[in-house]
C-alpha positions as CSV (number, residue, x, y, z in Angstrom):
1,X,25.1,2.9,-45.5
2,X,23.5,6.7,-45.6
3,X,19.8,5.2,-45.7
4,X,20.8,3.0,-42.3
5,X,22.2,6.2,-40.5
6,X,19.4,7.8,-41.4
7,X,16.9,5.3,-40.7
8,X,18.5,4.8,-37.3
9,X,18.5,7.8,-36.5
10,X,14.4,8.6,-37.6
11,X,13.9,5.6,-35.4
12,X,15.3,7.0,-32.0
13,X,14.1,10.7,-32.6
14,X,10.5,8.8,-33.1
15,X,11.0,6.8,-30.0
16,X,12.2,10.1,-28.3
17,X,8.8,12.0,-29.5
18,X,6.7,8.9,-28.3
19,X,8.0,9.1,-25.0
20,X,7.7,12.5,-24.1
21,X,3.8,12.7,-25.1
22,X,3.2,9.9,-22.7
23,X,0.8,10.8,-20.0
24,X,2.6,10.8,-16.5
25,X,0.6,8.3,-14.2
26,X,-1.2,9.3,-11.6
27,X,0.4,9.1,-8.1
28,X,-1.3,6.6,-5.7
29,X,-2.5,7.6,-2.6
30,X,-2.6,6.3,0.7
31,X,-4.7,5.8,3.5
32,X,-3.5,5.7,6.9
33,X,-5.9,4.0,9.7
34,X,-5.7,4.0,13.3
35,X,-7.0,0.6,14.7
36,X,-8.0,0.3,18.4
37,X,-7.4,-3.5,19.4
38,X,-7.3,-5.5,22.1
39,X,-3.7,-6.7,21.8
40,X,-1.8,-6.7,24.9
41,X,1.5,-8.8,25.2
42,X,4.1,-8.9,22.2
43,X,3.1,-12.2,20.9
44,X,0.1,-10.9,19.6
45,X,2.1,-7.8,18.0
46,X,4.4,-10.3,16.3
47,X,0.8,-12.0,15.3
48,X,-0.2,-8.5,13.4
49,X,3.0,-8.0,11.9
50,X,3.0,-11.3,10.5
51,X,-0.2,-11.4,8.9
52,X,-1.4,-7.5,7.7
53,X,1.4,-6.4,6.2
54,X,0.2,-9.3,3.6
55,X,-3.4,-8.1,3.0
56,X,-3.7,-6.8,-0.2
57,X,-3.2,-3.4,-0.6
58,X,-1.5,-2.6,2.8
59,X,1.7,-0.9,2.9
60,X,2.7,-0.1,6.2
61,X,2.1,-1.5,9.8
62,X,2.8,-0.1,12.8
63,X,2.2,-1.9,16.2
64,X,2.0,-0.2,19.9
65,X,1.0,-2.5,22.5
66,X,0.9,0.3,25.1
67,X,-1.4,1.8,23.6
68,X,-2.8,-1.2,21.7
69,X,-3.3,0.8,18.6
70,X,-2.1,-0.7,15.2
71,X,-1.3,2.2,12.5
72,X,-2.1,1.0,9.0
73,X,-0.8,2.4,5.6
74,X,-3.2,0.7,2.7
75,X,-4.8,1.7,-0.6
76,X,-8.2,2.4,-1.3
77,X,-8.0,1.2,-4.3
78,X,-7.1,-2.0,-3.0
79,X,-8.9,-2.7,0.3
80,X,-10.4,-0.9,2.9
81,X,-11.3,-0.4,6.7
82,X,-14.1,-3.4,6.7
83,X,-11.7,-5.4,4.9
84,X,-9.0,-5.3,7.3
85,X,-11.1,-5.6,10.4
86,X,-11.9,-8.6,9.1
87,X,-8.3,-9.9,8.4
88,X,-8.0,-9.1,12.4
89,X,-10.5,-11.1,13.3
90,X,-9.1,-13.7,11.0
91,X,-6.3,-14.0,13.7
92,X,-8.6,-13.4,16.3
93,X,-7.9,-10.3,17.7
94,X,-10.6,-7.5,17.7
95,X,-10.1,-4.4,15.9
96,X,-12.4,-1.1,15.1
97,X,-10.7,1.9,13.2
98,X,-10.3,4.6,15.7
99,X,-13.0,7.7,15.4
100,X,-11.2,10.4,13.5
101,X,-11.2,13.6,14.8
């Protein structure tokens, strides 16, 4: 009964030691693009919303139609600016990211 105790117990300060030398991953970053479109009623909002949100990658989408400007959260890793302008053009509204300043 002693040598299960004991063996129990090697086991989960083992585990314990295994854990903490694990190296923390590194935090993801995110990119966040404005795209100047040529959207102009809410249809064509509900369009983006519906469709790039499920590019690979993206996190976030924001749509203005006042402004027709869509906001988009992605990572790098994942996809990027060319990529999503095409995804835009995919549901046939015309995107460039805007000029950063």
């Amino acid at each position: 009964m002693k040598k299960i105790i004991v063996l129990c117990l090697v086991t989960i300060f083992g585990l314990g030691i295994a854990n903490a030398q694990e190296p923390k991953k590194a935090v993801k970053k995110s990119v966040v693009t404005e795209f100047v479109t040529d959207i102009d009623c809410a249809g064509c909002a509900k369009k983006v919303t519906n469709t790039i949100p499920y590019e690979k990658g993206v996190k976030d989408v924001k749509v203005d139609v006042e402004t027709k400007t869509v906001t988009v959260t992605y990572d790098p890793a994942k996809t990027n600016n060319e990529t999503l302008v095409k995804a835009f053009a995919k549901i046939k509204i015309k995107a460039e990211p805007k000029a950063q300043k």
